[in-house]
N, C-alpha and C positions, 0 to 999 in steps of 0.2 A: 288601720295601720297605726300602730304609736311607735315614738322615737324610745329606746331604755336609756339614753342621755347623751352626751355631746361629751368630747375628747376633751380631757383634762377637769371637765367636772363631773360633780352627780348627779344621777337622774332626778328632774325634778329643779335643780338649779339654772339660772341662766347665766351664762357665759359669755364674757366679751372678748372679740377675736379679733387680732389685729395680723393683716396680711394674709398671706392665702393659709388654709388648711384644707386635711382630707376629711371626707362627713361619710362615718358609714352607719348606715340605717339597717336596721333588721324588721322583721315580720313575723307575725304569728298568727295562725288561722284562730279564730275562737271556735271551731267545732274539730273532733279530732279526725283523722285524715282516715276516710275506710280504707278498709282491706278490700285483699284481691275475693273476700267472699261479699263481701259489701257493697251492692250497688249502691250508687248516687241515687237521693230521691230528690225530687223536684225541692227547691225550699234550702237546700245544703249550702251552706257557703261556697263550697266549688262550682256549686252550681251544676248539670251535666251536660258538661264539654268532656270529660277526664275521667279514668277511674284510675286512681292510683295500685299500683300490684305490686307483683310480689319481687321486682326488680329494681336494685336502687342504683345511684351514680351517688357520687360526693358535691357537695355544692361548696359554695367560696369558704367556706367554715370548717368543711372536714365533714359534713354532719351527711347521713345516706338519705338519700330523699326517694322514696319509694316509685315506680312509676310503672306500666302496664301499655302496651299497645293493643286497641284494637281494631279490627279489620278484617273482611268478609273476602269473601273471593273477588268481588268487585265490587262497585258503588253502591247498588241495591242491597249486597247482603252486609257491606259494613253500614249504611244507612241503620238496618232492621238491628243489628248488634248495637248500636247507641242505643235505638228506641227498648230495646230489651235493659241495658242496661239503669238506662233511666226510670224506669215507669214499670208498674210489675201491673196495673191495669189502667184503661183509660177508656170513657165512653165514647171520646173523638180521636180522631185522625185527620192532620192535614196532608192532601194526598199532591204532590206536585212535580214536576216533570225532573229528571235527573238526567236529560240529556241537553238542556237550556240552564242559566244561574238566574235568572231575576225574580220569576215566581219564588222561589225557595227563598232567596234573601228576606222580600218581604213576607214571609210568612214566620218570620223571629217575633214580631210584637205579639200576633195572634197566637201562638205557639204558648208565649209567657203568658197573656192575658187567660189562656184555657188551660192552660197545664196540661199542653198535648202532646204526644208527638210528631216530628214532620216524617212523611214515609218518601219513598222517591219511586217513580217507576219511569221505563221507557214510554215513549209515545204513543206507541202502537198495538201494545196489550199491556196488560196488570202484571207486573211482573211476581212471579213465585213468592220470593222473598215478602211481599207488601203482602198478596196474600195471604201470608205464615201470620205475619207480625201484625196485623191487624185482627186474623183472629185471637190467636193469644191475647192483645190486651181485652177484647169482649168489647171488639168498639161497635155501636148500635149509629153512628155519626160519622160520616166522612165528607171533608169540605176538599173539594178540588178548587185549589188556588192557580187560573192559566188557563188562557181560553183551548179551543180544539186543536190549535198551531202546536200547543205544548202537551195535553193531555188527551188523547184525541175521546169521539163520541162512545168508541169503541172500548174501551176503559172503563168508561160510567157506567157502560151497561153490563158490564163484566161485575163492578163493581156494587151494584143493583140486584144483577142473579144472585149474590152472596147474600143478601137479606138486610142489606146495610139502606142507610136512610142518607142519600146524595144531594148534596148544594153543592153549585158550582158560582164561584167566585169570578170575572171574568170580564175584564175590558175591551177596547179594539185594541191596544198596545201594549206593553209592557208598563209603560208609565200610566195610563190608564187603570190597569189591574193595580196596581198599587193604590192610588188614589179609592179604588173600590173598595179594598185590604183596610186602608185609615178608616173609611164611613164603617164598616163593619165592626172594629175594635172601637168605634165610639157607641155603636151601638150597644156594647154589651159595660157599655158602663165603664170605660176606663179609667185609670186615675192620674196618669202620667200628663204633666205640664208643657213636654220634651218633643218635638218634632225631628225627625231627622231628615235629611236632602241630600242625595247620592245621583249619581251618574247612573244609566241605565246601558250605559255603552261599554261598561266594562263593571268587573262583578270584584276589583280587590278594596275598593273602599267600603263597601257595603258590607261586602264579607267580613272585614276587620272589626266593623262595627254589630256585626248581628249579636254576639253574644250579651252586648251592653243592651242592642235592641228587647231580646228578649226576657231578660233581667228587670228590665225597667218598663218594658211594655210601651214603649215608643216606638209610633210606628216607621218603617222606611217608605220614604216618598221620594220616586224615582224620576230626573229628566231625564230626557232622550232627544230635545235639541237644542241646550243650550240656556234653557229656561222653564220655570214651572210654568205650567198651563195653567189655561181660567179655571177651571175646574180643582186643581189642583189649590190653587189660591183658596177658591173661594170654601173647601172643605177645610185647610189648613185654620182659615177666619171661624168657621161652624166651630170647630171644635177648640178653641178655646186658647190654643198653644201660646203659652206664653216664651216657650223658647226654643231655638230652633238650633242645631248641631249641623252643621256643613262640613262631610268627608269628601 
């Protein structure tokens, strides 16, 4: 983000102001903004949260800012619609339950650390969609983040009969599995300095925060009574964190 200058002078000078003023700042992406034919690739400055299309609104300027919805017939198929949009192949999938938030939340760091997609399915069998979308990218890897409460055993092995190669990711609790989630992205060598600390009892601050999670590859580590556990402590110490982010 840079300023192009301050009110009453030029960009580049400094100005001194006495009493109140208004400060308006503008933005510019440095990469240019795809089209409705142009998927987001991993690495984009947008990042894939968004694809911009072929529909604009006017922003504070006058200026048409292109924009796109989209969305599946329900959760699982607009799930598989992102990972499509994102990703034209990938050797992994994080596979995690879309009728529960916390597994998913923390699966943002691991997500950016592998350059994967997240899939979603119900509990009880593999849903369609995950099946499409997982073949399509040619994934040989799928990590189920969320113990049997969330993904049940019935899933693995659904997901097994396909020819895929299954790790299950999985604590006794929701805060637990998270803490698992951290040991695992240190594993594979992370680089992030960044901890993050979220509530396990409700999913909007974590939520808020996934996209920075997965961007930056910091992972989320989840309370659920009021305090990190020992466990929790003592991986956060393991792995190195010099700074910690509280949503």
């Amino acid at each position: 983000m840079r300023f192009a200058g301050w009110d009453k002078g030029r960009a580049g000078e400094a100005v001194v102001v006495e009493g109140d003023m208004s400060l308006v700042a503008t933005w510019q992406p440095q990469a240019p903004v795809p089209g409705p034919a142009d998927p987001i690739t991993p690495g984009h400055p947008f990042g894939t949260y968004g694809v911009f299309g072929s529909h604009s609104v006017a922003d504070a300027h006058g200026t048409a800012a292109a924009w796109e919805r989209l969305a599946g017939n329900d959760r699982y198929a607009t799930a598989a619609v992102l990972s499509s949009q994102a990703f034209e192949r990938s050797g992994r999938v994080i596979l995690v339950s879309g009728e529960t938030f916390p597994d998913v939340l923390c699966a943002s760091a691991l997500a950016g650390e592998w350059g994967c997609p997240i899939v979603i399915t119900p509990r009880g069998s593999l849903a369609p969609e995950a099946v499409s979308e997982i073949e399509r990218l040619g994934a040989s890897d799928v990590v189920i983040l969320g113990g049997e409460a969330a993904v049940s055993g019935s899933v693995e092995a659904e997901v097994v009969a396909m020819g895929r190669y299954v790790e299950r990711i999985a604590g006794a609790d929701r805060a637990a599995t998270s803490v698992l989630a951290l040991g695992c992205l240190m594993a594979s060598g992370h680089a992030s300095d960044t901890v993050i600390v979220a509530t396990g009892a409700s999913f909007a601050d974590a939520l808020a925060i996934g996209p920075w999670s997965y961007a930056t590859k910091s992972p989320i580590v989840l309370i659920s009574s009021g305090s990190l556990s020992d466990d929790a402590v003592e991986a956060i110490h393991e792995g190195g964190f010099t700074n910690a982010v509280i949503v």
